[in-house]
N, C-alpha and C positions, 0 to 999 in steps of 0.2 A: 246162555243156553246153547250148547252144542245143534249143528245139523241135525244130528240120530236124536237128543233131546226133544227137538222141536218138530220134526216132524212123528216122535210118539205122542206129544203133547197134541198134534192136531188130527189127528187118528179119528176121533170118534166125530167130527165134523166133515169129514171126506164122505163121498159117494162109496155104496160098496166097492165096485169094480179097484176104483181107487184107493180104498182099504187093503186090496190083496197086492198091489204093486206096493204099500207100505210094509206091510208084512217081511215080502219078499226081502226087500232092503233092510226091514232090521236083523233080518235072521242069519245073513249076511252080505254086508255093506260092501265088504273089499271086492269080493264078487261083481256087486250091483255097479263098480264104479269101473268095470274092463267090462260087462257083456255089452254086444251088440244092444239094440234098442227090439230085434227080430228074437233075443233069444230073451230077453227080462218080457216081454207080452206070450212069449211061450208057457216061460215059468210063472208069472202071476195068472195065467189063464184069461188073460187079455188083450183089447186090440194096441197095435202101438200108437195112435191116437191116445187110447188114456194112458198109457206111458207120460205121453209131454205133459197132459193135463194135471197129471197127480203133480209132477214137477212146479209146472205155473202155481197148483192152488196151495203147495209149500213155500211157495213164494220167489221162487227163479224164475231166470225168464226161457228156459226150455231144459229139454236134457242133455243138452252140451255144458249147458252153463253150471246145471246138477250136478254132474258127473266132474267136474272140472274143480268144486268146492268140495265134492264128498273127498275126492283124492286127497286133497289135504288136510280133511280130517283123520280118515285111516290109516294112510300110509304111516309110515316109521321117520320118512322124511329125511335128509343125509345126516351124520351123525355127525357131532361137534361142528355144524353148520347151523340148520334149521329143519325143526320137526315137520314142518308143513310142504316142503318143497321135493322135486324132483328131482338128480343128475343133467336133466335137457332140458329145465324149462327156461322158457325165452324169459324174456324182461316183461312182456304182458302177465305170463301167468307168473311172475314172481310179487309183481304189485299185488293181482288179486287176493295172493295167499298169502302174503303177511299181512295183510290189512287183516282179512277176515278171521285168521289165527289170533291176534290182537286184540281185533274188536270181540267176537268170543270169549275170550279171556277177560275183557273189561266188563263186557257182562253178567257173565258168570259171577263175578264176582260182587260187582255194583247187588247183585242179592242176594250174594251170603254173605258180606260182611256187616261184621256186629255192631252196633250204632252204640253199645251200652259202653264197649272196651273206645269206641272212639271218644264218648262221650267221658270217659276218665281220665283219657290220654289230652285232649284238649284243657280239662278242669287242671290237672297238674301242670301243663305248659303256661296256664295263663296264669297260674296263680305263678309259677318260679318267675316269667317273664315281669308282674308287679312288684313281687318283693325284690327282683334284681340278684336273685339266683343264679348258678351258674345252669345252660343249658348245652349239653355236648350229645354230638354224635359221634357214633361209630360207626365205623364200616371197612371192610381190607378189598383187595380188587377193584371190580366193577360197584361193589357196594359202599365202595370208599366214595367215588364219585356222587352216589347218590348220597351221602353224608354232607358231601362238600356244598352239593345242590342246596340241602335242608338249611346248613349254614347260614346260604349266604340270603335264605329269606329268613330266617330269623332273626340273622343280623338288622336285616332294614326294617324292622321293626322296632330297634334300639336292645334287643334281647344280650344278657352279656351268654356269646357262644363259643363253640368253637366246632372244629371236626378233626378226629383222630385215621387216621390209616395205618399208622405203625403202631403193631402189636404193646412196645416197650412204651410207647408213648399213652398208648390207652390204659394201661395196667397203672403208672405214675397219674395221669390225669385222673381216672377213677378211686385210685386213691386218697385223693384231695378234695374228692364231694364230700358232702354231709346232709342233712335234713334239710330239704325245700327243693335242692336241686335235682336235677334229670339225666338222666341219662339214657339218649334213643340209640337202640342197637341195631343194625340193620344188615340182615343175612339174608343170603341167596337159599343157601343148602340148609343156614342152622348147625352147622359142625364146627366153625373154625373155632380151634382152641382160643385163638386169643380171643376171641370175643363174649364167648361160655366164659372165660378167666376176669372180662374187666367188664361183663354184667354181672357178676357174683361178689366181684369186689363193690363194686359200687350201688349190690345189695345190700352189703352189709355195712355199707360207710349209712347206710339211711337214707340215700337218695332213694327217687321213683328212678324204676325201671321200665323204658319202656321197647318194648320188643315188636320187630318188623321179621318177619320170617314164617316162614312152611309151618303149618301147624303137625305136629307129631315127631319134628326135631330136635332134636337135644337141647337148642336154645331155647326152642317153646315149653319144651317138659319143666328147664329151668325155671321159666318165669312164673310157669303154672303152679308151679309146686313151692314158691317162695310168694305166692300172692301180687304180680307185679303185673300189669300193663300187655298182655299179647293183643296185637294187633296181627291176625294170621295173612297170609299172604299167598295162598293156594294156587297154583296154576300148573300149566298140561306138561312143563318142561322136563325132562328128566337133565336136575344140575350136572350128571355125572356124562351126560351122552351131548350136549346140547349148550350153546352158548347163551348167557344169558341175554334175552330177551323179551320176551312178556314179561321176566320175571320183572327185571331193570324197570318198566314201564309203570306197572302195578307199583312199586317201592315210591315209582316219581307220583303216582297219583296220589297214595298214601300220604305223602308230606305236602303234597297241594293242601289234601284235605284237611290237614292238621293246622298247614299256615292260613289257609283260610279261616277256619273255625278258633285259632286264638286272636286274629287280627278281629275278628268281628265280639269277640269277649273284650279286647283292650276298647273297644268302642271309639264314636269320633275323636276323643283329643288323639287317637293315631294318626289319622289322615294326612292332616295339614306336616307333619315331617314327613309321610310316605310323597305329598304334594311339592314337599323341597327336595326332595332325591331326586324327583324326574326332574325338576325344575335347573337345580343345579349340574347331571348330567347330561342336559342341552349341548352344555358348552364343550362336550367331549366328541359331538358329533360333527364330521366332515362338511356335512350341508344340512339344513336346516328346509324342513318344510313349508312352504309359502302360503 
């Protein structure tokens, strides 16, 4: 839940006085986040005492601190940097505002995402994972890495995997599925051809398709409209102005929750090999804890 979210959701539990300093701010925020503290008790028809107070009983701890997160909610933020930030801002308020931009985002999402599409997406991983299906990911760029990520916990689970980055190579690899296996695709924007190209092929080879991406993208439209696996992946970025980041995060959490939720389907005989991986990459560490 966004700032402007949350302080409309607690609206009706404020004192009046402090209804009208909410008001003021959602009618407009950008405003609210440059006036003095002398001209926002002018306009709510208030003292500046409940200024702070409304602030504290939304949950900051005054209206420097307000004022300092609502910025990084409304502003536009530098572009192909970060949505959330300034041109001057020191290293204090950069911490603040990527965390909170982040955590927003994991929020927001932690309750709109659909438990039923994850629930299909784990049913199809665990089941290719026991018959010994292939299980592949895609991804180009920054999406590639998160692919590689997915990999390399599926791998240690005994899964037979892989992950594609090059277009040629996913078009050949998608290819070569068939019925049981999987196919996870995973987009920023949702537009790169090659990846609309070797989820459609490896729609039609029979595998599951399962899609990480913006919902209302051509990859998602794809999957929608072929019956396949969208796992949406919603957030405040614009891919076109904005480096990927929350998006990047979201994508990593998505395949926590995916390696999670098959590792706990393959049940204990998993363990005791996940218990020899740590065991035997011991011996690759430097020093050893006492």
């Amino acid at each position: 839940m966004s700032m402007l979210e949350r302080v409309k959701a607690s609206m009706p539990a404020l004192p009046p006085a402090e209804q009208r300093v909410a008001r003021l701010l959602l009618a407009d925020p950008r405003s609210f986040a440059t006036l003095p503290i002398t001209e926002l008790a002018a306009r709510s028809h208030v003292s500046k005492p409940t200024v702070v107070r409304f602030c504290r009983s939304v949950g900051y701890d005054g209206l420097a601190d307000f004022k300092l997160k609502l910025a990084g909610t409304v502003n536009e933020g530098v572009p192909f940097v970060h949505r959330a930030v300034d041109e001057d801002d020191k290293p204090a308020d950069l911490i603040v505002k990527v965390i909170d931009n982040a955590v927003a985002a994991m929020l927001k999402y932690r309750n709109n995402a659909a438990g039923h599409a994850f629930e299909q997406a784990i049913e199809a991983l665990t089941k290719a994972g026991r018959e010994h299906k292939r299980i592949e990911f895609y991804g180009v760029g920054n999406s590639g890495i998160v692919a590689q990520d997915a990999q390399l916990k599926f791998f240690r689970m005994g899964a037979n995997t892989i992950a594609c980055s090059d277009g040629h190579v996913q078009v050949m690899s998608a290819t070569m599925l068939g019925p049981g296996d999987c196919a996870v695709v995973i987009s920023n924007s949702g537009r790169s051809r090659d990846l609309i190209d070797a989820a459609d092929i490896a729609r039609r080879k029979g595998a599951t398709v399962i899609v990480i991406t913006a919902s209302g993208s051509p990859l998602a439209t794809l999957a929608q409209s072929a019956h396949q696996i969208l796992l949406a992946a919603d957030h405040p970025e614009d891919y076109e102005r904005y480096s990927p980041m929350v998006s990047r995060l979201l994508h990593l959490t998505i395949v926590d929750i995916l390696t999670t939720g098959v590792a706990l389907r393959l049940g204990p005989a998993l363990r005791p090999m996940l218990q020899d991986i740590k065991r035997n990459l011991r011996a690759k560490r430097y020093t050893l804890p006492q």
